[in-house]
N, C-alpha and C positions, 0 to 999 in steps of 0.2 A: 205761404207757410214753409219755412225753413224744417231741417231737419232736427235739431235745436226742440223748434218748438210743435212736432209731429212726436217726438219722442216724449216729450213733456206730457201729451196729451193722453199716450196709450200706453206708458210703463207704469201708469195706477191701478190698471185691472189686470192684471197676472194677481197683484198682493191683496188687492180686497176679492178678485174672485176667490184666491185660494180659500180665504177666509169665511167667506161666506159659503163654499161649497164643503169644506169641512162640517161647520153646522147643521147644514144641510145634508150631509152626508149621513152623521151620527145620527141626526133625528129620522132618516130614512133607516137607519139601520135596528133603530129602537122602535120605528113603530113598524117594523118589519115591511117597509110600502117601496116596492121596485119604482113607480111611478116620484115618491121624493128623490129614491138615487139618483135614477136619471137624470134629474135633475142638476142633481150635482156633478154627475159624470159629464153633463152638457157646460157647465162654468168651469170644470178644470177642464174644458178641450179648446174653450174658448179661450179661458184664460195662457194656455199653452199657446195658441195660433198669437195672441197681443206678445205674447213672450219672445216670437221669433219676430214681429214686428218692430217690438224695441229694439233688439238686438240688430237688427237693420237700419235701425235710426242712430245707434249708439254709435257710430264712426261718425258721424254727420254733425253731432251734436258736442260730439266730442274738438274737433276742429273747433266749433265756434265757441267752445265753453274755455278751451283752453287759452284762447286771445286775451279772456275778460281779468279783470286786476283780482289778484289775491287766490284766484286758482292754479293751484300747482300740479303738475305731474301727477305727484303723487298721490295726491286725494283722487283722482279721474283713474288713475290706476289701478286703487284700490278698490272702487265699487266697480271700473269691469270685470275685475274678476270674480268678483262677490255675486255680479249679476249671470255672472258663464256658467258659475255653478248651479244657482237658479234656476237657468234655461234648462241645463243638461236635466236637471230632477221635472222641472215642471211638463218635458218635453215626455219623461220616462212617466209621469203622471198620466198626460194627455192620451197616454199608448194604451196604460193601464184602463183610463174611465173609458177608452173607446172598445176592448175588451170586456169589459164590466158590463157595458150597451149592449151589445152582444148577447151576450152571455143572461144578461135579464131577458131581451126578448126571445131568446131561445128556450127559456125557464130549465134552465141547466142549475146542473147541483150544486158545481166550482162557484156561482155566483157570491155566494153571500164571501165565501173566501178572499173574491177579485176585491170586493168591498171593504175587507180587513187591509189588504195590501194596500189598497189605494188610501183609505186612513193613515197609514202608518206613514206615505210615502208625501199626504198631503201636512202631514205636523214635521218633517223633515220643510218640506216648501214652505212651510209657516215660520221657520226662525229662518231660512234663509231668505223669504221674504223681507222678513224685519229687516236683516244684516243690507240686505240691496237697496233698500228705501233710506235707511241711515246714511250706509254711505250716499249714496245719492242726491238728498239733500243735504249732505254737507258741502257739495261741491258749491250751491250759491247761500245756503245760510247757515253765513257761520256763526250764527249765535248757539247752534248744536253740536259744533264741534270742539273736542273734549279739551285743549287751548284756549278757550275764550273768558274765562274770568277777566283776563285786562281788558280786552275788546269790550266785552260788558259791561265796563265799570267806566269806560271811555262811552260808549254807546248812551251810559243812562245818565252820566255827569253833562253833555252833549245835551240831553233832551228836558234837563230839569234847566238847564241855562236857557235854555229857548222860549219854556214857557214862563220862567219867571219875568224875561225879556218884554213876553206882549202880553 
């Protein structure tokens, strides 16, 4: 397993853990149950630890994405940065829900508060979630990237000739 294809595998759970521990969050926070938080404070710690992993993969993957035809610079450019930013919130997440742990098993008063911060800091991770996954796979499908009306119209002209063929 290349770096390429280690990074492929673990830069999916930062953006659905965020997402599901959000959910998870809110509905701990609505049925007032520390036991849901944690929960969730446990997939944004996780999801933070896969964050520094990609981000360890993202030079590795990078070399070999950049060899392949029709990938440029600039698109591998634009989702590291997309992902730096990411990391930096998902990491200042990670810090928050391990605070949050804390702070629930201590049955401290600050708690429900660490859980307001951590929502607000978890819907920040949620669009730049999105932004890191976009760009990200645009680097190999480009039928998502915002150029491709010709390519698509080349791609489905391509695939209606094929089957009329056999």
């Amino acid at each position: 397993m290349n770096d390429a294809h280690l990074h492929m595998v673990v830069n999916h759970f930062p953006i659905i853990g965020i997402i599901l521990g959000f959910g998870i969050l809110v509905t701990g926070l609505f049925l007032k149950n520390n036991s849901v938080k944690n929960t969730a404070y446990c997939l944004f710690i996780v999801g933070a630890i896969f964050a520094a992993v990609s981000m360890a993969t993202g030079e590795g993957a990078e070399e070999i994405a950049e060899k392949l035809p029709g990938v440029t610079d600039q698109i591998i450019e634009t989702h590291e940065e997309m992902a730096e930013k990411l990391a930096i919130v998902l990491y200042a997440l990670g810090f928050v829900s391990l605070i949050g742990l804390f702070l629930n098993f201590k049955k401290h008063s600050k708690a429900v508060f660490v859980s307001y911060i951590a929502v607000i800091i978890a819907v920040v991770c949620i669009f730049l979630g999105k932004q890191t996954g976009t760009t990200g796979g645009e680097i190999r499908h480009t039928e998502i990237r915002e150029n491709t009306t010709f390519q698509n119209n080349v791609i489905s002209v391509e695939n209606e000739t094929k089957t009329d063929d056999d």
